[in-house]
C-alpha positions as CSV (number, residue, x, y, z in Angstrom):
1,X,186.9,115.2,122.5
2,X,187.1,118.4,124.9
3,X,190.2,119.1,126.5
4,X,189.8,118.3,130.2
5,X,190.4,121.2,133.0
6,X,193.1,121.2,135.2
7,X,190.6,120.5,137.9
8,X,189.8,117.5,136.1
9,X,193.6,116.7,135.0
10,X,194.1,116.9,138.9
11,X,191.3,114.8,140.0
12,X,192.5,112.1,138.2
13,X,195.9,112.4,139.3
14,X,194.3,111.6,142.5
15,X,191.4,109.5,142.8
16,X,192.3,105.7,143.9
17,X,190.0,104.3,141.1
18,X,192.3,105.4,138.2
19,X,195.6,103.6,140.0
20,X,195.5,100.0,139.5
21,X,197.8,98.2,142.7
22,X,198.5,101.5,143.4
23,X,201.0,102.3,140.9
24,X,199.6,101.3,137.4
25,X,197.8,104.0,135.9
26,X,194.7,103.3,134.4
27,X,191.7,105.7,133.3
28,X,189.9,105.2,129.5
29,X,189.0,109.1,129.8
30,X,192.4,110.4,129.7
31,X,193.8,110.7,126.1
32,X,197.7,111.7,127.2
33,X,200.5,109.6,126.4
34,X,202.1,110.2,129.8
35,X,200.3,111.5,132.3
36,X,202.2,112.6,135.7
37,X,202.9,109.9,138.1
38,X,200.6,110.3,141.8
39,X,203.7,112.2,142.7
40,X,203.5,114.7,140.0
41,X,207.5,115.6,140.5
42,X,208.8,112.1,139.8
43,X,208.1,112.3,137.1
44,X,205.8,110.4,133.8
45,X,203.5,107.0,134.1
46,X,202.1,105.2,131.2
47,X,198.4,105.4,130.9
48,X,197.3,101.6,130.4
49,X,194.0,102.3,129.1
50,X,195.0,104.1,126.4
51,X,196.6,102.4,122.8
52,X,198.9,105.1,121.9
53,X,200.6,104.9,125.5
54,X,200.7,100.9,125.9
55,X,202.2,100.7,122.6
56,X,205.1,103.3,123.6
57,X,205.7,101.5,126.3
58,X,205.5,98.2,124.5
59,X,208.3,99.5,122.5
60,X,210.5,101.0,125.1
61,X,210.7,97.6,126.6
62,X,211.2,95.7,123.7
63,X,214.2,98.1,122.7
64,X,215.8,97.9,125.9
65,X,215.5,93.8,125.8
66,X,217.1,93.6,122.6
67,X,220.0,95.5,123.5
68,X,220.8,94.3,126.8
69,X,220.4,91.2,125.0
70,X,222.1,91.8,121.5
71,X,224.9,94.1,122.7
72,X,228.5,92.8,123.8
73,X,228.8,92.3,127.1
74,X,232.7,93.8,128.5
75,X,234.0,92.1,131.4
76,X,236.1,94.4,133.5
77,X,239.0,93.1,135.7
78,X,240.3,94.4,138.2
């Protein structure tokens, strides 16, 4: 597949159609892992419509459940 332009890259960014309830990425063209949010400087989203990134993201969460979950819990008083 040919790497896309920046125009392109940009475009995307921007268009409505590619942001799902306005926040959820979601474009089967883009191959990246973690495009830029719609705000470019906040940061990284999750492309839903591609594998590779629902799968990362998959994981993230599931890591982060099983150690709020699985690690002890300290009870500060005061």
């Amino acid at each position: 597949m040919e790497k896309p332009t920046k125009e392109t890259l940009e475009k995307w960014r921007k268009d409505d159609k590619y942001w799902k309830l306005g926040c959820f990425y979601y474009n089967p063209e883009d191959q990246r892992i973690l495009p830029p949010k719609r705000i470019a400087w906040m940061g990284w989203t999750v492309n839903f419509a591609n594998k590779k990134s629902l799968l990362i993201f998959i994981a993230i969460m599931v890591i982060t459940i099983v150690l709020i979950a699985f690690l002890p819990h300290h009870k500060y008083h005061l």
